[in-house]
C-alpha positions as semicolon CSV with decimal commas, in nm:
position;residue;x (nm);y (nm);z (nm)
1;X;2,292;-3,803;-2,051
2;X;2,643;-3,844;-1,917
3;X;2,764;-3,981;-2,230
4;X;2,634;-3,648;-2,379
5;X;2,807;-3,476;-2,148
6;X;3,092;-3,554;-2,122
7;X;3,114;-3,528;-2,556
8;X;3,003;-3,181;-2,491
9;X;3,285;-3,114;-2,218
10;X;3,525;-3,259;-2,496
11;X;3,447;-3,091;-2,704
12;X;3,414;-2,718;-2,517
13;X;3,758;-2,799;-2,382
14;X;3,937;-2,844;-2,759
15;X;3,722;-2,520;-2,819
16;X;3,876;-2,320;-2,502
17;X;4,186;-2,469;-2,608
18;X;4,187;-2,307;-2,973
19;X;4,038;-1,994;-2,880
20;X;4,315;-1,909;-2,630
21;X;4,576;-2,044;-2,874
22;X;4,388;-1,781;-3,116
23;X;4,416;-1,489;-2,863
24;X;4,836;-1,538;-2,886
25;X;4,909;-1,677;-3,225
26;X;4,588;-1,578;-3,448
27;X;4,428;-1,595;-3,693
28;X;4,127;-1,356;-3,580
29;X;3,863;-1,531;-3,659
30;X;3,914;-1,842;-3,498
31;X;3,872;-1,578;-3,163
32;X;3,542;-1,482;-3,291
33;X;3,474;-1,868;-3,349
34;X;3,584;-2,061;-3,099
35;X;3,488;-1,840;-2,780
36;X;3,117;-1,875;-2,825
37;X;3,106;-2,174;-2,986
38;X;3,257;-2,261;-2,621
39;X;3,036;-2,132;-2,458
40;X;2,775;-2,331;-2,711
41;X;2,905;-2,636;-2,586
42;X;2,874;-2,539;-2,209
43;X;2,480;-2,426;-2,268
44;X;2,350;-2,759;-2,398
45;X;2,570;-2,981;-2,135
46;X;2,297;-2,741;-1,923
47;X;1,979;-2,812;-2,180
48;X;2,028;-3,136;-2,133
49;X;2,016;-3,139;-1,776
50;X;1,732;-2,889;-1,769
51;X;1,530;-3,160;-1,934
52;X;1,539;-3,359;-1,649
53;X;1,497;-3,050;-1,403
54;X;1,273;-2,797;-1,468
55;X;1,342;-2,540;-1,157
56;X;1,393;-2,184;-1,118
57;X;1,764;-2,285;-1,029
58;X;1,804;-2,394;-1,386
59;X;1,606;-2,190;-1,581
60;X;1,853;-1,899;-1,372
61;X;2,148;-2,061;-1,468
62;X;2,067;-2,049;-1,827
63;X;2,010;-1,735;-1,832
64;X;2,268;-1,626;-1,689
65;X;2,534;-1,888;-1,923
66;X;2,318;-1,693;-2,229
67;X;2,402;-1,320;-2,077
68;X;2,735;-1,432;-2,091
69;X;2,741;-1,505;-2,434
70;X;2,623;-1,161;-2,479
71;X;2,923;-1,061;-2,260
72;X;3,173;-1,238;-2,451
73;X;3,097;-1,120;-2,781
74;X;3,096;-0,736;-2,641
75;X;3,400;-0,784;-2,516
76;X;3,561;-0,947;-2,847
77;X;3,450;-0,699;-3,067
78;X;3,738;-0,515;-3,283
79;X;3,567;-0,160;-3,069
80;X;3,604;-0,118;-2,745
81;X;3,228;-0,216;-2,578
82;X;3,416;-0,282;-2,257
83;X;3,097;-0,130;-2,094
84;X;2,858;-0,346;-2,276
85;X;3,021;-0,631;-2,203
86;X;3,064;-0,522;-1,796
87;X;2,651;-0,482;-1,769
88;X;2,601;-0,826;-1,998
89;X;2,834;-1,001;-1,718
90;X;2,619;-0,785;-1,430
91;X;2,319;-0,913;-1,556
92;X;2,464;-1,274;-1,558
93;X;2,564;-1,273;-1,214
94;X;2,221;-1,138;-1,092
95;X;2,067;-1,456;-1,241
96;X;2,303;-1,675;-1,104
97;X;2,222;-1,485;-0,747
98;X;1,879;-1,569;-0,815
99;X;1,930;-1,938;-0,920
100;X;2,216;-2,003;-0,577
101;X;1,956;-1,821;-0,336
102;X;1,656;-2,052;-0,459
103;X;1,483;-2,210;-0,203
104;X;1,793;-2,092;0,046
105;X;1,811;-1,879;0,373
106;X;1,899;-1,534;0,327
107;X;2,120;-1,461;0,571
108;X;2,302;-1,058;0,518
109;X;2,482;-1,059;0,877
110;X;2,659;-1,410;0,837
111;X;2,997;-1,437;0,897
112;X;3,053;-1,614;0,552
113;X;2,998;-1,254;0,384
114;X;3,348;-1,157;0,528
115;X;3,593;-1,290;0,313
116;X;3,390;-1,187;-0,006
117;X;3,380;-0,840;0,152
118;X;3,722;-0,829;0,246
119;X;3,866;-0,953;-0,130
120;X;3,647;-0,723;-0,277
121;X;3,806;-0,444;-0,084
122;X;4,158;-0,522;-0,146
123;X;4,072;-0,595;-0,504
124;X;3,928;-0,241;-0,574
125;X;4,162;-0,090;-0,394
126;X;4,439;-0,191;-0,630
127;X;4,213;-0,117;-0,924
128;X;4,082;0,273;-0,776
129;X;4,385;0,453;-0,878
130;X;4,306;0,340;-1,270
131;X;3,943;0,316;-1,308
132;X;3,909;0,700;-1,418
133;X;3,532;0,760;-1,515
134;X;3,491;0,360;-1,479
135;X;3,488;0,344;-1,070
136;X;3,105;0,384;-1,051
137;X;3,063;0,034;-1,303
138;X;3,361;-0,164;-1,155
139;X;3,243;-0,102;-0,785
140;X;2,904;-0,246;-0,874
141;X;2,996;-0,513;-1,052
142;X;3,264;-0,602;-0,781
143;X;2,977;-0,589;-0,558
144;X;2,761;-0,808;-0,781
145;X;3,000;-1,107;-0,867
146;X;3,122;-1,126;-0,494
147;X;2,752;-1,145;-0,393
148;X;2,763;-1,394;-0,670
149;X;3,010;-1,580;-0,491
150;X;2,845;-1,542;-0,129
151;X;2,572;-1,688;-0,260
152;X;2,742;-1,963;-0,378
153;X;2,906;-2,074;-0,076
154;X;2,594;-2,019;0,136
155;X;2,376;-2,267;-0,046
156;X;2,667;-2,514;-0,074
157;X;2,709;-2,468;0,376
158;X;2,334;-2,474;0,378
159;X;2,242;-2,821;0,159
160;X;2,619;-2,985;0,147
161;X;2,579;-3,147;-0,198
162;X;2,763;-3,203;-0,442
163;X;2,609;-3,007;-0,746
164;X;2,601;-2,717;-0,467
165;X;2,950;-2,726;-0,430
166;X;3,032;-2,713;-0,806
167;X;2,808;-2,355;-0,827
168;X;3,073;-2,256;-0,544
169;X;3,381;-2,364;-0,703
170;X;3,294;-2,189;-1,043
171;X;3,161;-1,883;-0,853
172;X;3,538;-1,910;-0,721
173;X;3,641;-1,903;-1,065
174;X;3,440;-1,691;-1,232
175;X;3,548;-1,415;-0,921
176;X;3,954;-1,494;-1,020
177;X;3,923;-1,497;-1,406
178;X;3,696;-1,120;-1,363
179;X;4,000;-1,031;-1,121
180;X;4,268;-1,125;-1,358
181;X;4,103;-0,955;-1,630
182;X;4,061;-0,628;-1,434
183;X;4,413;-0,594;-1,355
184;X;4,508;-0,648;-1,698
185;X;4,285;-0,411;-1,873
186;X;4,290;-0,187;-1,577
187;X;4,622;-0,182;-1,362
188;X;4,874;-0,331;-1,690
189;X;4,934;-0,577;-1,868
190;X;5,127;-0,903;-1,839
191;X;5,120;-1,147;-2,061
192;X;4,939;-1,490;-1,926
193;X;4,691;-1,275;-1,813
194;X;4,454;-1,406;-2,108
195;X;4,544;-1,703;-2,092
196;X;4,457;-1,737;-1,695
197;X;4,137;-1,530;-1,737
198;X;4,019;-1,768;-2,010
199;X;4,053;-2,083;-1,863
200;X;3,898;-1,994;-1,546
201;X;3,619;-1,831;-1,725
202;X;3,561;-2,148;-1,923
203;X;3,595;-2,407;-1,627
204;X;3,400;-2,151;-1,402
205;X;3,086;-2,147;-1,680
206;X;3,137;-2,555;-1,675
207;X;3,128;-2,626;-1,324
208;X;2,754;-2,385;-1,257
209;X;2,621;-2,507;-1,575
210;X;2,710;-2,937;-1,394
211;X;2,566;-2,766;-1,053
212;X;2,240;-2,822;-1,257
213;X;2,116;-3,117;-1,082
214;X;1,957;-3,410;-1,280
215;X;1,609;-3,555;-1,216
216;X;1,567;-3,770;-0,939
217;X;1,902;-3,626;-0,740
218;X;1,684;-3,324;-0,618
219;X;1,585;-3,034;-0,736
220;X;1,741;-2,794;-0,512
């Protein structure tokens, strides 16, 4: 299995690499290629850990790697399905809650929450003056991925392993690469922006679908 792996992660990392040369340079279809055949990669270095761990943690996690397929082809489209891809992404994150709050304490007063709370503030603040009729959507899903995130870090401070603290790290990701993206689309745009979004997005994707734990390491 980790030879498989870490083929796949080869692999999905000369993938990211030509789909964000694609996004600069061209030609168009290698953007319409290579992003989901990265994210391809990414789900099977999860199926094959799923074989060896059949939980509602990883069963989540798929999902939630497959509604972000959905995502990413909304959001390449030559039309502007912004919108579609915004709920695809939603949806993602409320599997990934489901799959970091498995079998964990649920605790909505902890003091962990702050931070989250506090970015998500300061992030929507800068965003509110250029939302327009899009405040309603990018206030829930700021909600949603920073719950996401909480999430995250609360099962990692709650079980202190390993796989637990890759879900965190690419919840930290995934939060940054959404951010970077926001302020591009939304607030203007500078020009590493894709290339920053990207990569995060990719290595955030990577690191939850490795937090899938193999057989006889736990299932939690």
């Amino acid at each position: 299995m980790k030879m498989k792996s870490i083929l796949l992660t080869v692999l999905a990392v000369g993938s990211a690499i030509l789909h964000i040369r694609a996004e600069y340079y061209g030609p168009q279809y290698h953007v319409y290629l290579f992003k989901p055949l990265t994210m391809v990669f990414i789900i099977l270095i999860a199926l094959i850990r799923i074989r060896e761990n059949l939980s509602l943690y990883a069963y989540a996690i798929i999902a939630g790697l497959l509604c972000s397929v959905a995502g990413d082809v909304f959001l390449m489209l030559p039309s502007d399905q912004f919108v579609g891809g915004l709920a695809s992404f939603l949806v993602a994150h409320l599997f990934y809650i489901v799959a970091f709050s498995y079998h964990r304490r649920f605790r909505p007063l902890s003091w962990s929450l702050v931070p989250f709370a506090l970015y998500g503030i300061v992030i929507f603040s800068i965003l509110f003056p250029y939302l327009g009729e899009m405040k309603v959507p990018v206030l829930a899903y700021v909600v949603v991925i920073l719950v996401m995130g909480w999430r995250a870090y609360e099962r990692w401070a709650q079980i202190g392993q390993g796989a637990a603290l890759l879900a965190f790290l690419g919840a930290l990701l995934f939060i940054l690469s959404d951010s970077v993206l926001a302020i591009n689309r939304f607030r203007g745009h500078f020009e590493v922006a894709r290339a920053l979004s990207l990569s995060t997005y990719f290595a955030a994707q990577w690191l939850i679908a490795l937090s899938i734990r193999a057989k006889g390491k736990g299932k939690k």
